[in-house]
C-alpha positions as CSV (number, residue, x, y, z in Angstrom):
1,X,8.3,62.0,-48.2
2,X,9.3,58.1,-49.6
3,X,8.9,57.6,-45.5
4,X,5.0,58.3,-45.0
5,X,4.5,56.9,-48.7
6,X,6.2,53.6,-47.8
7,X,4.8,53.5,-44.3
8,X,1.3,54.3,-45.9
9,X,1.7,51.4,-48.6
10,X,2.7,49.0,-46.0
11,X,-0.3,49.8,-43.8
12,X,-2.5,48.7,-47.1
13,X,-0.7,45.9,-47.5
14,X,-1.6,44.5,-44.4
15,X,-5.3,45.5,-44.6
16,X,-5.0,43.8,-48.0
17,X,-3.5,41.0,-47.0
18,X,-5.6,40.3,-43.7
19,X,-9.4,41.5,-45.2
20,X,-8.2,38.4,-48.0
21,X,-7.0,35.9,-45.8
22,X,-11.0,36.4,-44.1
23,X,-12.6,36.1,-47.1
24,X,-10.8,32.7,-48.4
25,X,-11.2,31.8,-44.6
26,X,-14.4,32.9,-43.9
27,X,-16.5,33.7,-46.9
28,X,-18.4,30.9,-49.3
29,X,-16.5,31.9,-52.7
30,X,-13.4,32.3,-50.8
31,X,-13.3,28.9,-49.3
32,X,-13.9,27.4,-52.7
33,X,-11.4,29.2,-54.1
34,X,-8.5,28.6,-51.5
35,X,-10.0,24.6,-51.6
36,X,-10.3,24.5,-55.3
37,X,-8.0,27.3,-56.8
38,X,-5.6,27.9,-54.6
39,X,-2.8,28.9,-57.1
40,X,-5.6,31.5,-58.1
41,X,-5.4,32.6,-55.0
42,X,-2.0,33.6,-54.9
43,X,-1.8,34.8,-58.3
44,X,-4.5,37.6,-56.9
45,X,-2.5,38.2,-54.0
46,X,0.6,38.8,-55.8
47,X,-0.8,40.8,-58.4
48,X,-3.0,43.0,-55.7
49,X,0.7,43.3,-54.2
50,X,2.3,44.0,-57.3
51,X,-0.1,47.2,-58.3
52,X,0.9,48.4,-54.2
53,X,4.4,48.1,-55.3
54,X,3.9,50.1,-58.4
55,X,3.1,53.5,-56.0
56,X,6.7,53.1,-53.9
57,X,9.5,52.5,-57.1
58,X,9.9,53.9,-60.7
59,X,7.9,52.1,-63.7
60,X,10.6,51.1,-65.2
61,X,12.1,48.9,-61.9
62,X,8.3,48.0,-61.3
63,X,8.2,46.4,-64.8
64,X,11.1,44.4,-64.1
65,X,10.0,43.2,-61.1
66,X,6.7,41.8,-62.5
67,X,8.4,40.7,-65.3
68,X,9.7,38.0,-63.3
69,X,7.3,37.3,-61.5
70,X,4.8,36.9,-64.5
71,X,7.4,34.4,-66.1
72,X,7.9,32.9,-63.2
73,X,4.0,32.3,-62.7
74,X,3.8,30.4,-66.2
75,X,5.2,27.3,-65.1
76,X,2.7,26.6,-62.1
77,X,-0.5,28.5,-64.0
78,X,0.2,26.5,-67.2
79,X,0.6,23.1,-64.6
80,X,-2.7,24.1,-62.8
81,X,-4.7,24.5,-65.6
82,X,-3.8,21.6,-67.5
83,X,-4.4,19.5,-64.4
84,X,-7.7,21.1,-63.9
85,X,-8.6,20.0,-67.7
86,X,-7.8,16.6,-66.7
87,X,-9.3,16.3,-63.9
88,X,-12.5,17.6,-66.1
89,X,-11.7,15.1,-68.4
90,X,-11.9,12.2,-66.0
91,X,-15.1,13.6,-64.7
92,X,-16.7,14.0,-68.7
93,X,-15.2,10.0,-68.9
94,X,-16.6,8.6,-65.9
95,X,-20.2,10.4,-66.3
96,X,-20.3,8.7,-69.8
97,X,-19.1,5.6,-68.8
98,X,-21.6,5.6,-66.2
99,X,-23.9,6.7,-68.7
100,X,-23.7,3.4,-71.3
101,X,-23.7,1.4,-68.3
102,X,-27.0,2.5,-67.3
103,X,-28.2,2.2,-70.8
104,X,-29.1,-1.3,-71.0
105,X,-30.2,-1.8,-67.4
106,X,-33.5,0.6,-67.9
């Protein structure tokens, strides 16, 4: 029965995986998010992969399987974040710089 388990798992896979790629294509929050967020984006699509995977092996082999990939993940999540915070923090700089400039001038 693994067969029509696995063949059925795969078929959601690829509805998954092509109804996603329309929205991030297609869809106003999706577009921001594959422009903006990208490594959001695959973080979802793994996980949403990941919980598929759960249904076709043992917990135990699951676990170990997105243990890796979770530790993997840290590197490049911890990376993207901090680089969004900077980014944020040359915006918050340059609106305040802006900001004294303008002071005198009114």
């Amino acid at each position: 029965m693994i067969e029509a388990k696995l063949v059925f798992i795969c078929g959601l896979a690829l509805a998954w995986g092509l109804v996603f790629a329309l929205f991030l294509q297609f869809a106003g929050p999706g577009q921001w998010l594959a422009r903006q967020r990208a490594w959001l984006a695959v973080a979802i699509g793994v996980g949403v992969d990941l919980v598929l995977v759960l249904f076709l092996v043992s917990w135990e082999d699951w676990a170990k399987v997105a243990g890796v990939f979770g530790l993997s993940a840290i590197g490049i999540v911890g990376r993207s974040l901090y680089n969004e915070w900077r980014e944020g923090q040359e915006v918050l700089l340059e609106q305040a710089q802006r900001g004294n400039g303008n002071a005198g001038t009114g």
